[in-house]
Rosetta silent file (secondary structure, phi, psi, omega in degrees, C-alpha in Angstrom):
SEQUENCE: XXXXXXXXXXXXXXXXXXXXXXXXXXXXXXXXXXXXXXXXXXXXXXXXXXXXXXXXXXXXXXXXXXXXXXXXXXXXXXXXXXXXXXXXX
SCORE:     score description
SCORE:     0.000 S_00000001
   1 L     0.000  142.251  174.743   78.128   85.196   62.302 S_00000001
   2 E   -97.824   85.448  161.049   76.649   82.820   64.883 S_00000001
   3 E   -59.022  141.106  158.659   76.338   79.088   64.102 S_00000001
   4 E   -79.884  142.732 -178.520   74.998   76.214   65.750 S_00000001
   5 E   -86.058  124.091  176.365   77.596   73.032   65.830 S_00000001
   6 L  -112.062  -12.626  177.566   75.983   70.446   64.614 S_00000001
   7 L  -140.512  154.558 -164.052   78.487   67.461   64.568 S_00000001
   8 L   -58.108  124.069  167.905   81.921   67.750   66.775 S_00000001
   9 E  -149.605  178.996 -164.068   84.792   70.052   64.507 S_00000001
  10 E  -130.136  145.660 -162.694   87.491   71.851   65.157 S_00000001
  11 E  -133.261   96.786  160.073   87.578   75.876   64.338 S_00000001
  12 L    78.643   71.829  178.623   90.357   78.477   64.741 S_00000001
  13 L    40.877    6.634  165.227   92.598   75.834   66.708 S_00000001
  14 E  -138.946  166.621 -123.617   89.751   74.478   69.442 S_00000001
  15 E  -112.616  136.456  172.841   87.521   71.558   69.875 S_00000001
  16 E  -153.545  131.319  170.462   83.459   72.692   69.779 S_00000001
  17 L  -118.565  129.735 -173.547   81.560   69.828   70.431 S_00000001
  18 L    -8.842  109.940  169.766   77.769   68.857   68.958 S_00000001
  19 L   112.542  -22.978 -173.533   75.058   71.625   70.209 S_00000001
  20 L   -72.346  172.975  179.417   77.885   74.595   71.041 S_00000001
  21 E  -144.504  121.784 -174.710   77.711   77.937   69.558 S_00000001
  22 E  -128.054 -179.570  166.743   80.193   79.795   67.992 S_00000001
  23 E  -100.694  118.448 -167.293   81.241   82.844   66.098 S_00000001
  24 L  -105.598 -151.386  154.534   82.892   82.382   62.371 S_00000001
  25 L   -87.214  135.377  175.357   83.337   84.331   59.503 S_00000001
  26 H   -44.745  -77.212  174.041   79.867   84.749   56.895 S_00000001
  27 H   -21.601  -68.276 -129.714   82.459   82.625   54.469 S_00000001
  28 H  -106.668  -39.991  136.894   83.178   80.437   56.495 S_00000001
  29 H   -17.488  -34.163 -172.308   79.772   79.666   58.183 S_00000001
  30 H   -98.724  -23.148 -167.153   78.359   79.079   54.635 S_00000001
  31 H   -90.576  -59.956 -156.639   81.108   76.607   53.574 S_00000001
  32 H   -61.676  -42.551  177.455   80.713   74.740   56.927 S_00000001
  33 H   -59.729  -35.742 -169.337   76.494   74.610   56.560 S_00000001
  34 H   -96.393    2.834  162.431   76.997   73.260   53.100 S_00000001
  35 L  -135.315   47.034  119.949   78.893   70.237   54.156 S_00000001
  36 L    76.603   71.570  157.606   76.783   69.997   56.857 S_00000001
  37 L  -122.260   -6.441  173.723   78.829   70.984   60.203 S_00000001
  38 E  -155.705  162.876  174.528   76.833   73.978   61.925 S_00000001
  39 E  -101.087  138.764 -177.398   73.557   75.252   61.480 S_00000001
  40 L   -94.202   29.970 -140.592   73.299   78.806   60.619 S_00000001
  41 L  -128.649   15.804 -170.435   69.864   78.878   62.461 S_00000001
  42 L   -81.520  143.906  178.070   71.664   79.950   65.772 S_00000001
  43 L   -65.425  126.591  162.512   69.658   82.909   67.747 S_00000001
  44 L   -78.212  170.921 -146.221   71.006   85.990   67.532 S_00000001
  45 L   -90.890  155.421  148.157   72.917   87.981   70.019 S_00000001
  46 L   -30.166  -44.787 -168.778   71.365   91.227   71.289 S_00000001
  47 L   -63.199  -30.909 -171.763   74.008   93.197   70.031 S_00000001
  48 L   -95.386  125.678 -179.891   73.368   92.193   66.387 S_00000001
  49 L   -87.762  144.346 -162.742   70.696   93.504   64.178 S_00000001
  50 L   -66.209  155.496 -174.788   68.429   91.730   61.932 S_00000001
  51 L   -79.444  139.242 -172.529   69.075   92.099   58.288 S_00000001
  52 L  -115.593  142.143  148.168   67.089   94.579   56.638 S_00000001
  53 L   -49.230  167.040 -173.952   66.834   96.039   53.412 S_00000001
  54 L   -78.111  145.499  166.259   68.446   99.124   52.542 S_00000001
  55 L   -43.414  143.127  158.417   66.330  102.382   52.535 S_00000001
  56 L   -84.302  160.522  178.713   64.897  103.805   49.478 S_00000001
  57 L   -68.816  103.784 -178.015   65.772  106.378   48.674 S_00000001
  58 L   -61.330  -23.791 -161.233   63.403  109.907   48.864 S_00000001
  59 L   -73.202  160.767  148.494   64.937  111.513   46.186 S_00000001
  60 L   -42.164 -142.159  141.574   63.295  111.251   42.846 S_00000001
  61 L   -94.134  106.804 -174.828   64.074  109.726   39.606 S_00000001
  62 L   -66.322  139.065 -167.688   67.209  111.188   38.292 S_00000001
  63 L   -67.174  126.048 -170.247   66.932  113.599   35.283 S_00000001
  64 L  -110.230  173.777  177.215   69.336  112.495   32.312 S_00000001
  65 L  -106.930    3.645  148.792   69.938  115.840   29.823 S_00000001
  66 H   -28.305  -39.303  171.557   69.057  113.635   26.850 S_00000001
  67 H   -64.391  -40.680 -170.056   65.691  115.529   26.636 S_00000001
  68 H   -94.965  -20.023 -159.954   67.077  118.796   26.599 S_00000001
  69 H   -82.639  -71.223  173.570   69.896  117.782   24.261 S_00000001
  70 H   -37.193  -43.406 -176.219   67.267  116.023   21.722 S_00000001
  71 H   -52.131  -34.353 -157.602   64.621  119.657   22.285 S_00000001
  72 H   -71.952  -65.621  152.518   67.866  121.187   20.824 S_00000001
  73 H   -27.136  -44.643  174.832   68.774  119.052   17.990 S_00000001
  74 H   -96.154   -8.641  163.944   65.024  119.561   16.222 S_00000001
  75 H   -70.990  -11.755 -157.429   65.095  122.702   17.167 S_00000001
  76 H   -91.079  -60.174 -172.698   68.698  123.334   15.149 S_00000001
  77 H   -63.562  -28.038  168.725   66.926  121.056   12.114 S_00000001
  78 H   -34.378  -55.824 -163.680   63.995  123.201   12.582 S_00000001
  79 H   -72.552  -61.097 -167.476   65.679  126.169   11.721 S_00000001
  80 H   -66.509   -9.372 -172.171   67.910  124.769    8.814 S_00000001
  81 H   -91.109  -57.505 -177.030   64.543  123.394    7.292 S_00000001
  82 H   -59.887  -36.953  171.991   62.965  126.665    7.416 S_00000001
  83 L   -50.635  141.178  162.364   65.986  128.540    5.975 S_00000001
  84 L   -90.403  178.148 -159.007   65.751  129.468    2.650 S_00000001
  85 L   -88.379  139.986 -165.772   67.625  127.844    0.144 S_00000001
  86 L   -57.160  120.750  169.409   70.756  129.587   -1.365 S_00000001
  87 L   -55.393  104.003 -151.103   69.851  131.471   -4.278 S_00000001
  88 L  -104.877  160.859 -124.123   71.690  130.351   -7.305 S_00000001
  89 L  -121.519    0.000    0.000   72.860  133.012   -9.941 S_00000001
């Protein structure tokens, strides 16, 4: 990720002084910005693309077989409701 310097530190073993621009780690960029040593406000490079969200997705809404399971189930009590009753002797 590309930071702005904003007060004179030292990075990966070398000297960056107030106004340079360098490349860190995301991690390490966010720990430096919150105690206030680069800006994370640096212009990006050509090469790097802006963040985007991810596509949605075209597909539907996925089907669970709960429906068909349940259709099943009153149809089974259906049946046993409707049976007649044992005949007793």
């Amino acid at each position: 990720m590309k930071v702005k310097v904003k007060r004179a530190l030292s990075y990966a073993n070398k000297r960056y002084a107030a106004g340079d621009v360098l490349d860190m780690s995301t991690r390490d960029a966010k720990l430096m910005a919150a105690v206030g040593r680069v800006s994370m406000a640096a212009e990006p490079t050509p090469t790097e693309e802006p963040d985007m969200p991810p596509p949605k997705s075209s597909k539907g809404k996925k089907r669970s077989g709960y429906k068909r399971r349940d259709i099943q189930a009153e149809d089974a009590n259906a049946e046993a409701a409707t049976a007649e009753p044992p005949q007793s002797e």
